[in-house]
N, C-alpha and C positions, 0 to 999 in steps of 0.2 A: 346405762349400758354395761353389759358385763368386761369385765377383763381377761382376753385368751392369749394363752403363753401355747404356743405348735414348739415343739420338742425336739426337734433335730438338734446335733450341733452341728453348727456354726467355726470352721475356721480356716482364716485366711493363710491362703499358702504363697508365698512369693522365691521364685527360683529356688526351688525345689527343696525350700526349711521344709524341717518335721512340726510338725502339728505339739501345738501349745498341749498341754493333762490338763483334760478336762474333768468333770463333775462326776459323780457315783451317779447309778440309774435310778431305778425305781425305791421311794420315798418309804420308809417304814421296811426298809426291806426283810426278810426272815433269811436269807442263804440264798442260794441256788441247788436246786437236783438236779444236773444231765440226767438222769435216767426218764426223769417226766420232761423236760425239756428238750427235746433229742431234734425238734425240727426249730427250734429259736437258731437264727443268724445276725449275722452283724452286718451292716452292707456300708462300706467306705464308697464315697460317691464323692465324684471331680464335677465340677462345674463351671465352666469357662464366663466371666460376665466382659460383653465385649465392651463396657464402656469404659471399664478401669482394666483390659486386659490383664487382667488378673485370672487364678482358677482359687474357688473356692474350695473346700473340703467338707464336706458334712457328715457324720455318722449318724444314722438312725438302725434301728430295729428290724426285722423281716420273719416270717416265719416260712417252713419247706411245706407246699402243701402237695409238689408232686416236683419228680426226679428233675424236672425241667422248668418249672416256675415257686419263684416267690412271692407273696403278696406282702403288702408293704402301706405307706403312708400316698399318696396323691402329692401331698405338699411337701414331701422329700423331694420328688420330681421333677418337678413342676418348671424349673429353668434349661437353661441350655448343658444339660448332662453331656459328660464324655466318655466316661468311666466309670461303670459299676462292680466291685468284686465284693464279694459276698466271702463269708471269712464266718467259721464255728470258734470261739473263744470258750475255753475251759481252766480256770482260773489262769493264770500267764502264759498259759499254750494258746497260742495260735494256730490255726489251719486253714488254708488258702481252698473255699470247695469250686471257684468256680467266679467266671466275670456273666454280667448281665449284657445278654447284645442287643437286646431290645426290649422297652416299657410299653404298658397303657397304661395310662389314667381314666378314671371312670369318665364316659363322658360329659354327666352332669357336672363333674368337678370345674369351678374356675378360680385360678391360681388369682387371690383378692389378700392384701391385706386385715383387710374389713371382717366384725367380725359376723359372722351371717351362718346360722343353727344347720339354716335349709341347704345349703350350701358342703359344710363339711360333715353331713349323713352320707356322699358323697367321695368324704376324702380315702379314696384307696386307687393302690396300682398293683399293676403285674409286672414284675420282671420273667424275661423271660431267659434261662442258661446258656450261654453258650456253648456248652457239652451237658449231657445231663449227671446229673449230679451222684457221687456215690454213695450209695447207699450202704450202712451197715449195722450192727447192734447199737449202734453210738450216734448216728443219723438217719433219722429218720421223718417222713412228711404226717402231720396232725391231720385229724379230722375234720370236716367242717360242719359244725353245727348247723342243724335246720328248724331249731328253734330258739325262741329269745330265751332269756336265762333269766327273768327280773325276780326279785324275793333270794335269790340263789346264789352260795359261795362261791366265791370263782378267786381266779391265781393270776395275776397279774407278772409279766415276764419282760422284760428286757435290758439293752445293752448301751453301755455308755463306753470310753474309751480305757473301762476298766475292767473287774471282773462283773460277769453279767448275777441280773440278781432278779427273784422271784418277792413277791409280796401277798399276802391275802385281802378279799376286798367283799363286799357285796354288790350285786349288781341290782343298779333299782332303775327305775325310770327318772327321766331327765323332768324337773319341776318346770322348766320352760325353755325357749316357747313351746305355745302350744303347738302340736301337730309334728314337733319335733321325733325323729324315728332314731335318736342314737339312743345311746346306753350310758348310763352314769355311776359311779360311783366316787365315793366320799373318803378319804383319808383324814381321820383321826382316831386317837387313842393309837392303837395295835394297829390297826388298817392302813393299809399300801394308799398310795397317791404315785401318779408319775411324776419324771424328771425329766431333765435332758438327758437326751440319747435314744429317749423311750418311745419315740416317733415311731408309728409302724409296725411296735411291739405286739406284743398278744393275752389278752382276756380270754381262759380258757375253765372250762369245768369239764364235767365225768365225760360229756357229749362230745368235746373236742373244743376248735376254733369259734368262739362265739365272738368277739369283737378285735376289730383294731385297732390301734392305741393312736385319738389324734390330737388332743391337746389336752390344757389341767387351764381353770379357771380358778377364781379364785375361792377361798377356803377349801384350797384342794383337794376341788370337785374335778375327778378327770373324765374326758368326754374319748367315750368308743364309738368305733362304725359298726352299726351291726351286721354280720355277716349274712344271715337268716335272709335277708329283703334283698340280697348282692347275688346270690347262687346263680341265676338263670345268667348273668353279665359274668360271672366267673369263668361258667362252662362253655359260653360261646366265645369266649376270647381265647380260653388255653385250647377248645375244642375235644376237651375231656369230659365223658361224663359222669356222675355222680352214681359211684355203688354202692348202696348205706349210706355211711356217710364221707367215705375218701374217695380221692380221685386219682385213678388209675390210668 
């Protein structure tokens, strides 16, 4: 059985400490470009677990794909949320664009432990803004890709509780299981791999948004959702449609 690492962090908050420095984002990273990057966000997410009344903290990844939704990880989600604010980081600036007031998770997805292929081809959510979001030369919502990208270089993007960071990757198809519909890529040599924080993040080429970033297995091999097979469930949940390739 393979070994799956899901990418969020993870940290516990009690009476109102600040959050432990955690880990750099994406593995082999090269920099980061705002200018190609303009719709990556960060999303700080509270989490209330009522058996240890405690609230968790998590950071993962998002990306803007229209003024009023973000798409994101499933298993970011996936507990008793209280709090989503979504926050543009550009090396130690901060900017506050906007809280989440309402999620979906795909409904295929179930929030399992376990690790199951069939299962997180599924992992994605929609946050949805609570005001819609400003737009400007410096923010702005990606494309979504309507075809796979496999054989094809792509840019691997996201956010840890640091500065956010881009990597390059190729994207191939997943060697198993069979019938599996995600997207794979391999980090080494030069080649990106995911981290923590990278939950959510974004696999992107010339076409726009081709994958979501939901976990790294071992010999860090990191596993995407592909967007391509998601479109019709995107459009009927934001209730936007698809012109080219953005959603307006």
């Amino acid at each position: 059985m393979s070994t799956i690492t899901y990418l969020c962090l993870s940290i516990i908050l009690i009476h109102g400490t600040k959050p432990a420095e955690i880990q750099k984002a994406v593995g082999n990273a090269d920099g980061f470009r705002p200018n190609v990057h303009k719709y990556l966000v960060k999303l700080y997410i509270d989490e209330f677990n009522s058996a240890t009344l405690d609230y968790s903290h998590f950071v993962c990844s998002g990306s803007i794909i229209h003024k009023r939704w973000i798409i994101s990880a499933a298993h970011c989600l996936s507990g008793d949320v209280t709090k989503i604010e979504i926050l543009r980081q550009i090396g130690s600036k901060e900017k506050v664009l906007g809280f989440g007031i309402k999620y979906a998770n795909h409904p295929d997805y179930i929030d399992s432990p376990e690790v199951d292929f069939y299962n997180d081809q599924n992992d994605l959510a929609l946050v949805k803004t609570q005001k819609a979001i400003k737009l400007n030369k410096r923010i702005q919502p990606i494309a979504l890709a309507r075809f796979r990208a496999f054989g094809e270089q792509a840019i691997v993007a996201g956010y840890s509780s640091g500065t956010p960071l881009e990597g390059t990757v190729v994207v191939k198809r997943c060697k198993s299981p069979p019938g599996t519909r995600m997207l794979c890529t391999q980090g080494h040599g030069h080649w990106a791999y995911l981290e923590n924080g990278d939950s959510g993040g974004a696999l992107i080429t010339d076409d726009g948004l081709v994958g979501v970033a939901s976990a790294r297995l071992e010999d860090n091999v990191s596993l995407f959702v592909d967007i391509s097979i998601h479109i019709d469930w995107i459009q009927e949940v934001t209730g936007k449609k698809l012109v080219n390739k953005t959603l307006t």
